[in-house]
TIVEXMI-473997 format. One record per residue (C-alpha): residue number from 1; residue in one letter; chain; x, y negated, z. Coordinates in Angstrom, 2 decimals, always signed. Layout:
REM residues N
num: NUM&residu: A&chaine: A&X: X&Y: Y&Z: Z;
...
END
This chain:
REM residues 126
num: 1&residu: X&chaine: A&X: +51.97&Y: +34.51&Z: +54.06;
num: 2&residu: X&chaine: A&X: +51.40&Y: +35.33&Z: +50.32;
num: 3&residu: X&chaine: A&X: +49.27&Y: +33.26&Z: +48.23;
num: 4&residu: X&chaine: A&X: +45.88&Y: +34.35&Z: +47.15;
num: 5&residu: X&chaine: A&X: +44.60&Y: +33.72&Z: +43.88;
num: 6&residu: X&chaine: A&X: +40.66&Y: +33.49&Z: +43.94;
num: 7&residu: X&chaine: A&X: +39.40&Y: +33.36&Z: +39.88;
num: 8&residu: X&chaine: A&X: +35.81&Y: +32.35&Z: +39.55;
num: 9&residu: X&chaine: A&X: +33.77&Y: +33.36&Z: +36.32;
num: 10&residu: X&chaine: A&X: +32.03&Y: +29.76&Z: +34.96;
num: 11&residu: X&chaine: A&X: +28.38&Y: +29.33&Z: +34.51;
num: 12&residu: X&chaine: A&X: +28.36&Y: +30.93&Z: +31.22;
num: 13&residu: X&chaine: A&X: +30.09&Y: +34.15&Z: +31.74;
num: 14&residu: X&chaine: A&X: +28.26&Y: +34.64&Z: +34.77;
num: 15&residu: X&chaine: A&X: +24.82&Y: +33.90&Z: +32.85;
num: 16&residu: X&chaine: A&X: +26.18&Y: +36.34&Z: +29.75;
num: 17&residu: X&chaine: A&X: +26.78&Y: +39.01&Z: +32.74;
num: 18&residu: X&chaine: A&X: +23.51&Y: +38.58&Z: +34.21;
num: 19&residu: X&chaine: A&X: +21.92&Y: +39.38&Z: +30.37;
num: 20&residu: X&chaine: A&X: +23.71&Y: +42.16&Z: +29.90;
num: 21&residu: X&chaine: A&X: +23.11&Y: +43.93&Z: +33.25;
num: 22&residu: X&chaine: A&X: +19.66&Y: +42.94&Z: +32.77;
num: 23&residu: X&chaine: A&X: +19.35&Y: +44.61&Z: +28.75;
num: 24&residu: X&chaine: A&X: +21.35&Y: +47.96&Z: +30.36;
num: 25&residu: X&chaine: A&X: +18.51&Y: +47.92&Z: +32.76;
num: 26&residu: X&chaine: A&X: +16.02&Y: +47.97&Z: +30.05;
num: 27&residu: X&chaine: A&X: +17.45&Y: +50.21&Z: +28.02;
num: 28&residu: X&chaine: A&X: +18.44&Y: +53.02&Z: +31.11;
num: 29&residu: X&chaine: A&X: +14.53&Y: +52.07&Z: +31.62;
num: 30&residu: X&chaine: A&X: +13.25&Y: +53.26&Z: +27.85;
num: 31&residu: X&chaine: A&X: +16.02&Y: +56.18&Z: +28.42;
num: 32&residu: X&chaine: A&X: +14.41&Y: +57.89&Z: +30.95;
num: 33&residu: X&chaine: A&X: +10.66&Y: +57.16&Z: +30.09;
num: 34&residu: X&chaine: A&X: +11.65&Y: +58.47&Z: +26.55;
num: 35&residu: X&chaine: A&X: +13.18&Y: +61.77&Z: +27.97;
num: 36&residu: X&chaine: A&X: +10.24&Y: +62.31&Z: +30.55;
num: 37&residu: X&chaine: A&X: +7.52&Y: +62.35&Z: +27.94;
num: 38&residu: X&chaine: A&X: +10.03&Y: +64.62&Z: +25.57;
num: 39&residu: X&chaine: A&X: +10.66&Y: +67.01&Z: +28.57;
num: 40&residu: X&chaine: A&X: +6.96&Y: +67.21&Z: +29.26;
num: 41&residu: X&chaine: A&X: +5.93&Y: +67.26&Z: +25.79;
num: 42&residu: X&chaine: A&X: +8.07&Y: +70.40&Z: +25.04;
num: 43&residu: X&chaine: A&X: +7.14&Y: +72.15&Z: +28.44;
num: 44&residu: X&chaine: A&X: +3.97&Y: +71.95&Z: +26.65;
num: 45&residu: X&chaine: A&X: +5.01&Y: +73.46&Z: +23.63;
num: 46&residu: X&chaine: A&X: +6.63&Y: +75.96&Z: +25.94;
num: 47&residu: X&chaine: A&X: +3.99&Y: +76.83&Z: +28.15;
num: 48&residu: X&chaine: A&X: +1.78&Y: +79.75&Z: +28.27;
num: 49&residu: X&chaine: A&X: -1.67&Y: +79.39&Z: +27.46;
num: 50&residu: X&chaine: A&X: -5.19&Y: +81.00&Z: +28.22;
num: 51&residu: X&chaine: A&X: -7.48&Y: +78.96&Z: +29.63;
num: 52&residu: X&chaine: A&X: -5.06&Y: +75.83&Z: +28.90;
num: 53&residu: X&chaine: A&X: -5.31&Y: +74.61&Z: +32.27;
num: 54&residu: X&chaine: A&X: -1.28&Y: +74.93&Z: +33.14;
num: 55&residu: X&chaine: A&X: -0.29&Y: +73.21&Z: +29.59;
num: 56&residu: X&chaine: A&X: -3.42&Y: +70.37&Z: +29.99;
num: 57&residu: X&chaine: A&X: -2.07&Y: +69.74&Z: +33.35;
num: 58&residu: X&chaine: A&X: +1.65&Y: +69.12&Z: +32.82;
num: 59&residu: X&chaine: A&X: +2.46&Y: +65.54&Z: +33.33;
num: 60&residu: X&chaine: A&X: +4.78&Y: +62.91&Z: +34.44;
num: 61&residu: X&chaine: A&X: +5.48&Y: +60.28&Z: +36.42;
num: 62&residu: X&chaine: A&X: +8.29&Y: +57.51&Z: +36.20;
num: 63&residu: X&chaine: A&X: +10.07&Y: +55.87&Z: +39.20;
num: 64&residu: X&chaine: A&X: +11.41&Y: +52.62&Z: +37.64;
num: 65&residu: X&chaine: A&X: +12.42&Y: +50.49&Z: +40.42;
num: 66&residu: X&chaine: A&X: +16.59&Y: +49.49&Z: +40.49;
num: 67&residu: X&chaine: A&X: +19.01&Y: +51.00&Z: +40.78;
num: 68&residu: X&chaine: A&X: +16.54&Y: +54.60&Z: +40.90;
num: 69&residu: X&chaine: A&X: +15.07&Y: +55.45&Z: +37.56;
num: 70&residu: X&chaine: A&X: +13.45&Y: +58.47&Z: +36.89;
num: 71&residu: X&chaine: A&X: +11.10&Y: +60.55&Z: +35.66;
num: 72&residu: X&chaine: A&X: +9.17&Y: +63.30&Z: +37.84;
num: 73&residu: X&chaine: A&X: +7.65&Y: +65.94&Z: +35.14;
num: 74&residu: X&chaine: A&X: +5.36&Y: +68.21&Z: +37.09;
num: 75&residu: X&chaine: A&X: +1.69&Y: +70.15&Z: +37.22;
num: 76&residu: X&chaine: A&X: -0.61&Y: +70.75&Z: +40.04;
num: 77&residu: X&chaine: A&X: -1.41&Y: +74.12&Z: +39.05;
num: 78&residu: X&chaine: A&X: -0.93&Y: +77.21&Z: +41.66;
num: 79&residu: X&chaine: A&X: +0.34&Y: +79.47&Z: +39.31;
num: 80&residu: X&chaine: A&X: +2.85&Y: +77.44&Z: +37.24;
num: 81&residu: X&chaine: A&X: +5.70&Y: +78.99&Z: +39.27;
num: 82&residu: X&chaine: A&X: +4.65&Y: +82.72&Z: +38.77;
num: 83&residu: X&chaine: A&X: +4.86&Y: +81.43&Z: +34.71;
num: 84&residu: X&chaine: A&X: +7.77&Y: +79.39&Z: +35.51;
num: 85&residu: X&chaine: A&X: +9.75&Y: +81.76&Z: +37.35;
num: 86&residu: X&chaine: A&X: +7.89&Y: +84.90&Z: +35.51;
num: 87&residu: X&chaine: A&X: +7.55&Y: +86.93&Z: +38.86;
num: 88&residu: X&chaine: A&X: +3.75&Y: +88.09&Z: +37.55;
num: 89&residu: X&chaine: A&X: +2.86&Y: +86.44&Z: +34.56;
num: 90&residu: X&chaine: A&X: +2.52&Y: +89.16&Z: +31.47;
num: 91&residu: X&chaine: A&X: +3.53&Y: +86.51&Z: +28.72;
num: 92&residu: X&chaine: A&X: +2.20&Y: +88.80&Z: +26.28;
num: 93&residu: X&chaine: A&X: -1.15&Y: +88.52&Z: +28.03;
num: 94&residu: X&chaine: A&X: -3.08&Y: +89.88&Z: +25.01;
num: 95&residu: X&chaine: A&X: -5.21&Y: +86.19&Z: +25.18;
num: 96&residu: X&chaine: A&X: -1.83&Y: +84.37&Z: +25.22;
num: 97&residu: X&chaine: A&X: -2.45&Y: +81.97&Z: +22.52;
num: 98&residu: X&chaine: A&X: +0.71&Y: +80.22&Z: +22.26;
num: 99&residu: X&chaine: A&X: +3.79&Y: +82.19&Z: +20.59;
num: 100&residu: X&chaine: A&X: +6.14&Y: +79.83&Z: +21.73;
num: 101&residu: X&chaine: A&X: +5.50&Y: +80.63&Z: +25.04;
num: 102&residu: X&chaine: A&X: +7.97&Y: +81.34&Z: +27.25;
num: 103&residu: X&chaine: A&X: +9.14&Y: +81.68&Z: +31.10;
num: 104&residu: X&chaine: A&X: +11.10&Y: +78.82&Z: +32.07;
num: 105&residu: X&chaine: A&X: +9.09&Y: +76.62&Z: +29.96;
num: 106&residu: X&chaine: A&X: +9.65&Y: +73.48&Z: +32.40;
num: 107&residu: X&chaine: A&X: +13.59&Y: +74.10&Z: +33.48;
num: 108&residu: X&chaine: A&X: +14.16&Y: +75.27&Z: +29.21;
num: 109&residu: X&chaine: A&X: +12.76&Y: +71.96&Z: +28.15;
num: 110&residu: X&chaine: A&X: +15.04&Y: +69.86&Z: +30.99;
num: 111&residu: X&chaine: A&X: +17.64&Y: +72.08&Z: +29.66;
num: 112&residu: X&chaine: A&X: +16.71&Y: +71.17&Z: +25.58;
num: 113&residu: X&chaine: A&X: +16.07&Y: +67.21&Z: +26.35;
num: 114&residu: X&chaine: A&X: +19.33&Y: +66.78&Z: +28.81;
num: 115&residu: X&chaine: A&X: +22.05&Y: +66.42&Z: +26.31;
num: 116&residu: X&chaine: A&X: +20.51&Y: +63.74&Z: +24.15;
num: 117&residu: X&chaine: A&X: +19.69&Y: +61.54&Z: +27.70;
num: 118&residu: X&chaine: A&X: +23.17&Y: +62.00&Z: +29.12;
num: 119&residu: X&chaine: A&X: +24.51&Y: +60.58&Z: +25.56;
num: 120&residu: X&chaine: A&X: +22.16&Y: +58.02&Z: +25.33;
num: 121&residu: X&chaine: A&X: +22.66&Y: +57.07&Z: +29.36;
num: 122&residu: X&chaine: A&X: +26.83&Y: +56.70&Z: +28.05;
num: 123&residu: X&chaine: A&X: +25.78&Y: +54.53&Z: +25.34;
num: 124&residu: X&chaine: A&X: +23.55&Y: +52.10&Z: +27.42;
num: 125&residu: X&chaine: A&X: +26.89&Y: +51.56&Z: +29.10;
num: 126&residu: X&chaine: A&X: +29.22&Y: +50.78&Z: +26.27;
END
């Protein structure tokens, strides 16, 4: 039978370990609530606007429980995904009163915000 080496981390290592899982917690925590209110805040910028009701209604929620984080940018409104997905929206509705707006406005902002969160999820862990 071969020996087995069992190596147990002392008090302190295992206290030091505990901080730091607890501070990457906090930090993938500020991550994602950062990136949810930049995601929503641009699909603001982004979104088409008449009455104002799509843009007023775009909001977000955050799931921060471990290990799920994350952040659930949505709106309520029927016709976000004819804007979204332009299938009937005129975006040069001749009240449009944004002239940022665009189609895609929600999956475009994802798409603008995603870069800086994946770097700043690989630093968290470093």
């Amino acid at each position: 039978m071969l020996p087995i080496e069992i190596k147990v981390l002392n008090k302190d290592k295992m206290n030091s370990l505990k901080l730091k899982q607890e501070q990457v917690i906090k930090n993938i925590q500020n991550i994602v609530k950062i990136s949810g209110f930049n995601v929503m805040s641009k699909a603001r910028d982004k979104c088409p606007v008449v009455t104002a009701n799509l843009r007023d209604s775009i909001t977000v929620e955050f799931l921060m429980s471990a290990p799920n984080f994350g952040a659930k940018i949505y709106t309520n409104v029927v016709y976000a995904s004819n804007q979204e997905y332009n299938t009937t929206y005129n975006h040069n509705h001749p009240q449009q009163k944004n002239s940022k707006a665009t189609w895609g406005f929600l999956r475009k902002s994802l798409q603008e915000v995603q870069p800086e969160f994946k770097e700043a999820i690989r630093e968290a862990f470093a």
